[in-house]
N, C-alpha and C positions, 0 to 999 in steps of 0.2 A: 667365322665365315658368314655372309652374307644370305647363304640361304638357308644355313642352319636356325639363324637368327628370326628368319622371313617364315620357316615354316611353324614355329613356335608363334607366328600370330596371324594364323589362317584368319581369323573372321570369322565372319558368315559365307557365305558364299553359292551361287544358286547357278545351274545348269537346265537346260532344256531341252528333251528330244523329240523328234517330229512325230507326225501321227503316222499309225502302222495300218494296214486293213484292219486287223485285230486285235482288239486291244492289250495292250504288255499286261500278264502277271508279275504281280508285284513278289520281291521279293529281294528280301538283303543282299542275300547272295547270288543272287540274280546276273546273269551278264550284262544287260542293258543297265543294271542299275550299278554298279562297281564300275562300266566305263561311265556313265556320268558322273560319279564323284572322283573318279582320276581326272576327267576333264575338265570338272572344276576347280578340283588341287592345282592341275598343270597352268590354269589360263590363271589363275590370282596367283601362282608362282611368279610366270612370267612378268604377269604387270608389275607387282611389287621388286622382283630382283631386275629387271629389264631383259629383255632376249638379248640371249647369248647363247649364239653358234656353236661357239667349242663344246661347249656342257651338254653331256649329251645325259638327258633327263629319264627313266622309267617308274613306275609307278608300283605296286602289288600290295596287296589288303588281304589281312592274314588273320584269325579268329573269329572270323564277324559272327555277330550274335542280332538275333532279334531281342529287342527289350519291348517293346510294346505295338501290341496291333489293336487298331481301331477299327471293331470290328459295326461301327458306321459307315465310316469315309472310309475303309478299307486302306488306310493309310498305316505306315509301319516306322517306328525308331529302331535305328539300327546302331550299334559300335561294331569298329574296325579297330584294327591295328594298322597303321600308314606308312608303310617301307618306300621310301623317296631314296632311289638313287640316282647318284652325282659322279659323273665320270668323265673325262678329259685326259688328255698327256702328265697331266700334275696331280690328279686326285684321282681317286675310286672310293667315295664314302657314301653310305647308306645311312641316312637319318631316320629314325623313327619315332611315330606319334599318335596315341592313342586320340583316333577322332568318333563323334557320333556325326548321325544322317539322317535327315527325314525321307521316304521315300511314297509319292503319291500321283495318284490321275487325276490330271486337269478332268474341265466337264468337257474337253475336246478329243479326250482319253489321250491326254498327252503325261508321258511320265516327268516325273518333275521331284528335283532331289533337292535337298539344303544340306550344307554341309556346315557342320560346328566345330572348332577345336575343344577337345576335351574338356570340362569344366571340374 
């Protein structure tokens, strides 16, 4: 299958969210910061499998761990666990893939995530 295939070569892959009055608390498990690495997932899914309508796509991140905080930049490494599921009239499969994340404030205090496939 084509996206089983696809999600086994995530990349890199980089998201951005807008500024808030106040600036985001960082944190792995964080909401702000788990939707931007789904929406990173979801949009380098897309481009690389192309959009498809039928496939109805969700996302969920399961053990996450902090591995290191930079208690400079106040930045943090995170691993998840990457539950991608795939569902249509044909299929119901749940792929999964251990990924890591960077998770940091712009100087605009914008949050800003990298996403790795596992190494």
């Amino acid at each position: 299958m084509k996206y089983g295939t696809l999600l086994s070569a995530l990349g890199v892959l980089w998201a951005l969210s807008g500024c808030s009055e106040d600036p985001p608390v960082l944190a792995c498990d964080g909401a702000q910061t788990t939707s931007l690495v789904k929406e990173a997932v979801h949009r380098t899914l897309l481009e690389q499998a192309g959009a498809d309508d039928s496939v109805d796509i969700s996302y969920q991140l399961h053990d996450i761990q902090t591995l290191e905080n930079d208690t400079q930049t106040g930045g943090l490494l995170c691993r998840a666990d990457l539950a991608v599921n795939l569902k249509n009239e044909y299929m119901d499969e749940t792929l999964t893939r251990t990924i890591h994340y960077s998770a940091e404030l712009s100087d605009e205090d914008m949050q800003q995530v990298q996403v790795f496939e596992d190494y």
